[in-house]
Structure formats: C-alpha cells, structure tokens
N, C-alpha and C positions, 0 to 999 in steps of 0.2 A: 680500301686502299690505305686507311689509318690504321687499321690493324699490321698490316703487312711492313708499313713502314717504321713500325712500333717495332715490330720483330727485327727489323734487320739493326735498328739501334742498339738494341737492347744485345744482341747476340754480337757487335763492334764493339759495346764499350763492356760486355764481360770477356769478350776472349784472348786481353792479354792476361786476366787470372787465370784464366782456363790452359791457356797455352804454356804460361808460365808451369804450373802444375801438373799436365799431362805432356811435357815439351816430348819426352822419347816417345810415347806412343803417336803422338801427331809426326814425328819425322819418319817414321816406320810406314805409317799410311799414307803419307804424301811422296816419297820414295817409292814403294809400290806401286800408287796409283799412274807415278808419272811412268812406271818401268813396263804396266801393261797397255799404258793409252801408247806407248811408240814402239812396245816389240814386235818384230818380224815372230808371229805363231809358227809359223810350220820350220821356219828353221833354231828356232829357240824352244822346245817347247820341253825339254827335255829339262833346259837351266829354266825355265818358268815354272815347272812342278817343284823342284827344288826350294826357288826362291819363292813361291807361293806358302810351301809348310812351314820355312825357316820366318816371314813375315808374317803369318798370323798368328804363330804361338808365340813371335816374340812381340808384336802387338798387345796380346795378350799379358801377358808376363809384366809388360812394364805397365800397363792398366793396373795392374794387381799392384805393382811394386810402388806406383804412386799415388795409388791410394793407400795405403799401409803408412808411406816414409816420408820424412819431411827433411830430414837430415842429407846432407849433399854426400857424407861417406856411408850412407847404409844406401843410397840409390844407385850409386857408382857399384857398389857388391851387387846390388839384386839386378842391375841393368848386365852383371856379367852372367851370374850366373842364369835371368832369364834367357839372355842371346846361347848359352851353352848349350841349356836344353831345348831351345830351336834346332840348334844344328846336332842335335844326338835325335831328335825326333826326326829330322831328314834323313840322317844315315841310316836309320833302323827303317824306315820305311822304302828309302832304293836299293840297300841292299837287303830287302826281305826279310830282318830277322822277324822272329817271332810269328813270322807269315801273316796270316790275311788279319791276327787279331790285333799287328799294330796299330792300325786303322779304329778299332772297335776304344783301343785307349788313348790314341789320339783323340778324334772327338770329344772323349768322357773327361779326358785330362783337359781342354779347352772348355766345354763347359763347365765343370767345378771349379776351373782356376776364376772363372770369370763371374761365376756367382758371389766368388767369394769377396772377389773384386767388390762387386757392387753391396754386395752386405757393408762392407767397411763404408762405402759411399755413403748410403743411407747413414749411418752411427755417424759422420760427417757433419753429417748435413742438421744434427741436431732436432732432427721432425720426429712424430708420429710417424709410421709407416704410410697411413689412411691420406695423411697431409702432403706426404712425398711424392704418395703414386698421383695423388692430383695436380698439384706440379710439374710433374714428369709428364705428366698425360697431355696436359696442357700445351708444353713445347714440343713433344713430338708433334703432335695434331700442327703445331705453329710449321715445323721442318718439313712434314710431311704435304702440307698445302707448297711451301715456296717448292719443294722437289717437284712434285707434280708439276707444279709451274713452269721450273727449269728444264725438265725432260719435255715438255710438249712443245714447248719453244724451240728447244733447238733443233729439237727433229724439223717440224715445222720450217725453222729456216735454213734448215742445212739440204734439206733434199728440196726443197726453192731451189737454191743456190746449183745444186747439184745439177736437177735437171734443168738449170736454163744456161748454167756458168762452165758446166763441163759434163754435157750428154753423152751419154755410153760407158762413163764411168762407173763402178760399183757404190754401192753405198757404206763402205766400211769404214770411213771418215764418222757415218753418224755414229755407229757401235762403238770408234774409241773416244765421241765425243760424251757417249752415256757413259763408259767407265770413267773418265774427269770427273765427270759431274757427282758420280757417286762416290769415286774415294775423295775428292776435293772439298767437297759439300754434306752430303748427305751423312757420312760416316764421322765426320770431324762434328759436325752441328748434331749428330744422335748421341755423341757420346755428351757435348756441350748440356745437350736438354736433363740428360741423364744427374748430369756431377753438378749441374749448377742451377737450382734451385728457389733459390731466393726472392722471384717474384711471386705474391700472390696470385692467387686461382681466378678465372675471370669468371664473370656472369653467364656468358656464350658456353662455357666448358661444365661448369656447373647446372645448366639448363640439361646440355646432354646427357651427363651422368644421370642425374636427377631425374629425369624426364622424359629421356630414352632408351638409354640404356638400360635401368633399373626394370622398367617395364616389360621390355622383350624380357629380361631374362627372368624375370616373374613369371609372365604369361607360359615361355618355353617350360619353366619346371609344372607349372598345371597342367600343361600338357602330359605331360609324361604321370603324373598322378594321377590324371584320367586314366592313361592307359593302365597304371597298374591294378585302379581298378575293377577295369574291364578283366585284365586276365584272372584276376581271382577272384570275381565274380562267374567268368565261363570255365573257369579254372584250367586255362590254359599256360601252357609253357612260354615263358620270354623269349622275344627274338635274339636271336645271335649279336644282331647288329646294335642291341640296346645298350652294350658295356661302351663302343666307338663317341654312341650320341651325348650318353650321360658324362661320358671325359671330355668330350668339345663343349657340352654344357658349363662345365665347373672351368675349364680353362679361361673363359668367358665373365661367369659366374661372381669366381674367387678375386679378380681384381675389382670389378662391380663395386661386390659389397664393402670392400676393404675400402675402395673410395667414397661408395654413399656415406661411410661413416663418420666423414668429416663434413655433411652436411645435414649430421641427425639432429642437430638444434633448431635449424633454419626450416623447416620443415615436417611435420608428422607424419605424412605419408611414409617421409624418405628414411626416417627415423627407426618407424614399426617394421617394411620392409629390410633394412640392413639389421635388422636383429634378428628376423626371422630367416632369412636367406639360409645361413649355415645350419642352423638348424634343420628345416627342411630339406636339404639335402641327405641328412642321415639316411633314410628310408633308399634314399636311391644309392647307395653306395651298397648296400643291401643286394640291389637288383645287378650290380654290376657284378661283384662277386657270385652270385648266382650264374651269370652268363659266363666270363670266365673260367669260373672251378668245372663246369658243362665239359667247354670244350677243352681243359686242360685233361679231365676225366677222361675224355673220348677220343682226343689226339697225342696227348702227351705233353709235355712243357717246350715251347721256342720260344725265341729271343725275345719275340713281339709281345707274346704269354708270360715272357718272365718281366718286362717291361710293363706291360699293363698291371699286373701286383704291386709290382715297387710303387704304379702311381695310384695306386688304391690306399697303398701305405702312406704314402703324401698325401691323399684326400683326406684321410683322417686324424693324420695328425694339424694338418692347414685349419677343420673344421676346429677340432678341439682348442689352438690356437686362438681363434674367430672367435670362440664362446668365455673361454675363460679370463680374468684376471682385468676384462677390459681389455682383450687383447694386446697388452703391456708387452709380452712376446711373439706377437705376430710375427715380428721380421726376423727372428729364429727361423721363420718356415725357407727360407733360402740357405741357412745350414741344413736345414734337412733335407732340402734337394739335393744341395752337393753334395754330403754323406749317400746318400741313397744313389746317385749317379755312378758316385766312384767305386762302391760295391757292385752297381751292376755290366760296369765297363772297365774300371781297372785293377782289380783287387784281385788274385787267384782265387780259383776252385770257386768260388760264389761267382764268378760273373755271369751273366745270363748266358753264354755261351757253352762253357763246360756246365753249367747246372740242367742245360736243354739238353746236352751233350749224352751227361748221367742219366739223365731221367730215360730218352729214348732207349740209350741199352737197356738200361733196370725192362722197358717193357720189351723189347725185343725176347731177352734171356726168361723172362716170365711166358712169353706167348711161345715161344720154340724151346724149348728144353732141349740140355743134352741128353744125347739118347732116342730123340724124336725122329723121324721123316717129316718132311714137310708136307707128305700128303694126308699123314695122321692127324693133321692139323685141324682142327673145325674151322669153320667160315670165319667166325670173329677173331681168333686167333689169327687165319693167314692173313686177316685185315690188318692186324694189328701190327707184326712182323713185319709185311711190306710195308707198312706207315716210315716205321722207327727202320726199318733197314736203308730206305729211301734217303729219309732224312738225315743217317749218320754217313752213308757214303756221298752227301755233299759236301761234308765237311773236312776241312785241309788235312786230319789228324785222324782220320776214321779209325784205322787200323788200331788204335787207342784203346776205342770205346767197343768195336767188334767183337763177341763173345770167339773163345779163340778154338771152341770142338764144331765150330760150324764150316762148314766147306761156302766157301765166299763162291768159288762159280758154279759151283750147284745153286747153290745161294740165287745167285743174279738171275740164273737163269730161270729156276722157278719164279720166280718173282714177275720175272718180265711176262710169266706167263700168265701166273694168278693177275696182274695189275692191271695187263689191256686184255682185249677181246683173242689175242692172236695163240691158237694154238698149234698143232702139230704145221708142218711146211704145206702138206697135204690137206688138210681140212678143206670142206668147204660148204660153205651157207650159202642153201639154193635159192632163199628169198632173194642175197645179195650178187649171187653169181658171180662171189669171189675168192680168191685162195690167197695166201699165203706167203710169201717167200724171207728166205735171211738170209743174212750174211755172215759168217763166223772165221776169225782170225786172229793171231794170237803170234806176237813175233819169238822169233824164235829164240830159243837161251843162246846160243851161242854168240849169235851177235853180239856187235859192239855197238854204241849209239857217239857219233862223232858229234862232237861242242864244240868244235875248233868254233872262235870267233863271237862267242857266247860267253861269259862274265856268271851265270846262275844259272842251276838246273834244279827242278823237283819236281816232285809226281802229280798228278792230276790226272781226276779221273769226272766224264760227263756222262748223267745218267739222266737221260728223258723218257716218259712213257705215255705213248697216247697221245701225241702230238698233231700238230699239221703243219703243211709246210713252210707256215709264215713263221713259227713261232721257232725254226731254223733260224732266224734270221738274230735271233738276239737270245741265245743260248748262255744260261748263266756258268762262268767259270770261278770257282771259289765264295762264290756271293758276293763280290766285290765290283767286280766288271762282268760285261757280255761280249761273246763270240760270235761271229757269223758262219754258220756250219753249212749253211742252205746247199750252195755250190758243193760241194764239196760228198755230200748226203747225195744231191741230184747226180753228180755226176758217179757215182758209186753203185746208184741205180740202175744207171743207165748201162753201165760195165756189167751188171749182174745179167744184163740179157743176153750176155755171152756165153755166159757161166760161171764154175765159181772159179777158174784159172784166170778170167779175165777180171771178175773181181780182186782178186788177190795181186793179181797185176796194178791194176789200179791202188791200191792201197797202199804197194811197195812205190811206185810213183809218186807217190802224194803224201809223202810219210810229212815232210814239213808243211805247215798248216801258218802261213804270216794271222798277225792278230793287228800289230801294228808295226811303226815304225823301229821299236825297242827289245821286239816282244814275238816269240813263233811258238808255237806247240807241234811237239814231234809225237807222231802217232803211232803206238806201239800197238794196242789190240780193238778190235773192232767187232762189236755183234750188234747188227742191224734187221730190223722186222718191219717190212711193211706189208699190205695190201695191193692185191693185181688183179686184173679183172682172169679171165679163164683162158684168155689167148694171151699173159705175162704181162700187159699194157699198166702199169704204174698209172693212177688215178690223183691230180696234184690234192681234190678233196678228200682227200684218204690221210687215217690217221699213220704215224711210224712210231717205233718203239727203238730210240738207240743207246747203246754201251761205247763209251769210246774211253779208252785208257792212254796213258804215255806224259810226255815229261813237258814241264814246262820250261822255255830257255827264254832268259833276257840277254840280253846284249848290254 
C-alpha cells in the first residue's frame, strides 16, 4: 500500500511539469477520450474514423514537436503543421487515394514519427540508454499495477451496480467506462513514465530484471543452442517456425540486457550475463536467416518476408551497438528502427509491398515464359506460377506487375485447376462418389454499371481456392478488411440446381453485394467450382474454388 501511495504522489507533484510540457498532446488525448466514452457508435461512426486518424497522428506529432521545442513560436508552427498533416492523412485515407497502401504509410509514418519522438526524450533526459530503460521500466510496471487495479474495480462495481440498481439493462456503461480509464489514465501516466524519469530504480525492479528476467532469457537462448546442436549433430534441416521464436526471443532479450547493464557492478552474475547475451545471440541470427532466405527461396518475398529481413537488419546492427564503444550508441538503435520502418512502409519502390510485388512477377515471368502453355509447364513451375499468380491478383495494382503476353483468363482458369483438386465439370472420384460443378459469368460489355448515390468506384477482384464454407464468412478484400460472401456463394448454389439460366439469374439479381453501412461491391464476373455428391446435393464439408470480379463503391 506504501508503494502505491508513493506512486500516486510522485505522479501529482511531477504532472504539472509534464503537463506543462506535453500540454497539446494531453488535450488531444483527453478530447478524444472524452468524444468516444459519449459517442452514439452506430450513428457517428463514420465522423469517429475520421476524428480517430486526425487524433492519433496529431497526438503523435505534438509528442514529437514537444519534445524537439521549447520555444512557444516553433511549437505554435509545428502544433500547425502537425494538425495539417492529420487532416491530409484523413483525407487521403476516406477518399481512397493511393488506395490500400495509405494505410501501410499511415502506420509507418506514426511509428517513425514516434520513435523519433522518444529518441529526443531519451537525449532529454540526460541518461545512459541502460539507466532510462530502468526507469522507464520501473513506472510503467508502477502504471500498469494501479491500471490493473482501476480496470478491475470498476468493472467490479459497475456491473454490481448494474445488475442490482438497473436489471435488464446492457452493460455498455462498463466498455465506455474502460475507454475513460484508458485515455484519462493509462495513456497520459504511459506517456508520464516515459518523459519523466528522474526517480531512481528500486530494489523490487532491479530484483526482477536481475533475477528474473535475465534468467528466463538465458535459460530460453540455451535452449535454442541445444537445439542447434541437435540439428547438426542429426544433421537436420531448421524448423520454419525457428526465425518467429528467435525474434520473440531478442524482442525480449535486447531490452534485458541493455537494462542488466546498469547493474553490472552490483552484481557478477548479472555483469558476465549482460556482456555475454549480445554476443550469444550472433549464432542465432545465423539460424534465422537460414529459415527465411528457405522460404523466401521457395515462395517468394511478401510483406511479412520483407519485414522479417529488415528486422534481421535491426538485430545486427542493435547487437553490434551492444558490443562496441561501451555501448556509447546504443540509443542510435531507435534511429535505426525508424530509418528501416520508413524504407519498409513509406519510401517508393523499396517498400515491402512493391518489392513483394517485383519479386512475385520476376518469378511468375521466370516459371511461364512467353511462348509457353501452361500445360508445358513442369510440376514446380506450375507451382510456382500459381504461388506468385495468386499472390499478385490480391493485390489492389496487379494488372502493374502482370506479365502483359499472358492471357489472364486462361490464366485464372488454369490455375484454378492446377491449385484445387477440381477438374473437368464431369470428373468423377469413385472412392469419393463425387462430381464436380461451376459456375461461369462474365457481364457483358455493353452494359453500363450505375453509381448514382456512390462518391467512389474501383476494381476489385476476390480469388479463393480450396476453401470451406466457414472461411466464406470472412473473405479478405484488398488485405485491409474482410467480406462476408457465405450467403451470397450459398445462395448461388442453390440457384445452380436449376441450371445455368437460373444461376445467371441469380447473379444479375444480386449484382449489389452491401459490405457495410458506407460501402457495397457490385459484381461483374463470377466463376465458381464446388463439389456435389452424384445426385447434384452440395456437401457444406466440401471444399469451393471462387473467382469473383467487379467494382468497389463507397458512398
């Protein structure tokens, strides 16, 4: 209880400097907080997407700006032009420019700006790196005990309250009393623990690091040294899953050691392990790249692929940091996040999405040749082609990256053949005593596609294979969001046992597709493949193969 009361002192009589110092980002947060703990969602939700992107990157932005400025006429410029580029980051994301990749330089743009943010903090603050993360550690561990505290309690007494003071009611009094509590408290005191530093490290905190912490993630890295030398000892190939563990490892790891360092005097154990840690890890950054470059080898580069590199890149240069000069530039390694982030999310041509982008065609155009059929194809080749064909027609921009002598619905169609099991309409597997059926539609050129009432129109095209029928249910569109097709697939089916006039019926019926309240897909072409048993009867454990094309409208 002395602890606890120690923190709430301590956190009253720093937060008129704190306030005083980050006054714009505390009114932006507490502004916010109060605008989603009393808006009506379903009838606002439209101005709460908006004022949600325009509040966290200008959140954001005046974090940066007051750490950086201390002058009242350079904070008044960067207070403008951070709120500017909030609301150019809203407009470019409702009115779609740049399509699904504003979203990819949103995020990247909010983490760099915020790295950079706290690099300046840290130069602030006048510490060691080693000395700041142990103080920072400290208060969060302090914020995150009283949050805990304040989140159990209120639940605690509100749904008391609830069910004895007003039965039959819902409980969405308690969900906007959790957002209070989190933008009111947890957000204002994370950023406090962060910028304001100046108490020393306690014995309790230093116990953990030292004592705890340091241990598991010792014991964890033996672990994995055993294993490698099991595999090459049976001289076996790395698990796939080995690059995932060794990155949760070092994310873990690398703050660890960088804190045991400020208690390598006080201690020999903790001393030998914080020098040894970074070092040790070489070997596995080794392993990691091995499981990587595998499957980049065998599938090709995507975003997660190009992203796991970048932080291979950050692993080695964070170590090399760790080892040399006394670590004197350690807290460099948070410029090197942000440079490495904004290459991989907002920088052209290098960001991980056109570089996945390139890569895929390069092996598409390598595995199909102009000049080829696709049944000339070997096994590995048509492997390979359906990979990277798959993967560039999810993408908003395909027709980009598409090699332009290839017949795209030839294209599709093969593919959908080589990818699932389903061949001719006819086939049939006597073990499974099933056949076959599709669907095939294609609207017509002449038509016109009417947008009366609609503000934005663009293409989009959904390509599943091999599916079942739950995973209808959450159909990805653009990679950004999911659709629900289920209905829509089911009742298409069900039209095909009429024929294909009554299919085709059904499709002209159903051309608008709602997604939400802002939002419909209008559906131009349709090729559908499932499984029927021998008397036409659709099997709901049965897999489907579908093509759906056509425009996407906002309102």
């Amino acid at each position: 209880m002395e602890k606890v009361k120690d923190f709430f002192n301590r956190l009253t009589s720093n937060y008129k400097t704190y306030v005083k110092q980050y006054m714009a980002t505390n009114i932006v947060i507490i502004i916010a907080t109060l605008v989603f703990t009393f808006a009506n969602f379903n009838a606002w939700s439209k101005f709460l997407t908006s004022f949600a992107i325009i509040a966290v990157i200008a959140a954001i932005n005046f974090f940066v700006a007051e750490s950086y400025f201390k002058k009242k006429s350079a904070r008044i410029y960067s207070y403008i032009i951070g709120f500017a580029i909030a609301g150019i980051f809203e407009r470019f994301v409702n009115y779609n420019a740049f399509g699904t990749s504003i979203y990819r330089i949103l995020i990247g743009y909010s983490i760099v700006a915020f790295l950079i943010g706290l690099f300046k903090v840290i130069k602030n603050s006048g510490l060691e790196l080693s000395k700041y993360c142990t103080r920072s550690f400290k208060n969060l561990f302090g914020t995150g005990v009283i949050y805990g505290i304040l989140v159990v309690g209120f639940i605690l007494i509100m749904t008391i309250a609830i069910s004895l003071l007003t039965p039959g009611k819902d409980y969405e009094p308690v969900m906007r009393a959790q957002i209070a509590i989190f933008g009111l408290f947890l957000v204002p005191a994370t950023l406090l623990s962060i910028t304001n530093t100046e108490g020393e490290s306690s014995k309790f905190i230093e116990a953990v690091i030292s004592f705890v912490l340091l241990p598991l993630t010792a014991l964890a890295t033996i672990i994995i040294y055993i294993y490698m030398l099991k595999i090459l000892a049976l001289r076996q190939i790395p698990q796939n899953s080995i690059y995932k563990i060794i990155a949760g490892l070092f994310v873990v790891a690398f703050p660890v050691w960088v804190m045991t360092y400020e208690y390598k005097q006080k201690n020999k154990f903790v001393e030998v392990f914080s020098k040894i840690m970074p070092i040790a890890f070489i070997p596995l950054i080794g392993l990691q790249v091995y499981s990587i470059g595998a499957r980049i080898g065998e599938n090709g580069i995507t975003p997660v692929r190009y992203m796991g590199v970048m932080f291979i890149i950050f692993e080695i240069i964070a170590i090399v940091l760790s080892i040399v000069n006394k670590r004197k530039y350690l807290t460099n390694a948070l410029l090197v996040a942000a440079v490495l982030m904004a290459i991989s999310t907002i920088l052209p041509v290098v960001n991980m999405e056109e570089i996945s982008n390139y890569n895929q065609a390069s092996r598409l155009k390598n595995a199909w040749r102009e000049g080829e059929s696709f049944t000339s194809l070997s096994s590995e080749e048509k492997a390979t082609a359906s990979s990277a064909y798959r993967y560039l027609l999810r993408q908003e921009n395909s027709e980009k990256y598409l090699p332009k002598y290839l017949d795209k619905e030839e294209l599709t169609e093969k593919l959908i053949e080589h990818y699932s099991p389903y061949g001719d309409e006819d086939e049939t597997y006597d073990e499974k005593r099933t056949t076959y059926k599709r669907v095939n539609y294609q609207y017509p050129d002449d038509e016109v596609i009417t947008v009366e009432g609609y503000n934005c129109i663009k293409k989009f095209q959904v390509y599943e294979y091999d599916i079942n029928e739950e995973n209808l249910e959450s159909v990805s569109l653009y990679d950004t969001f999911n659709i629900n097709l289920k209905d829509y697939v089911l009742g298409l089916i069900e039209a095909n046992k009429n024929g294909d006039e009554s299919a085709k019926e059904y499709i002209v019926s159903h051309r608008v597709h709602r997604v939400d309240d802002s939002r419909d897909i209008y559906i131009t072409d349709v090729n559908l493949s499932y499984e029927v048993d021998l008397e036409g009867n659709y099997d709901s454990k049965e897999r489907i193969s579908i093509v759906i094309k056509g425009c996407f409208l906002i309102k």
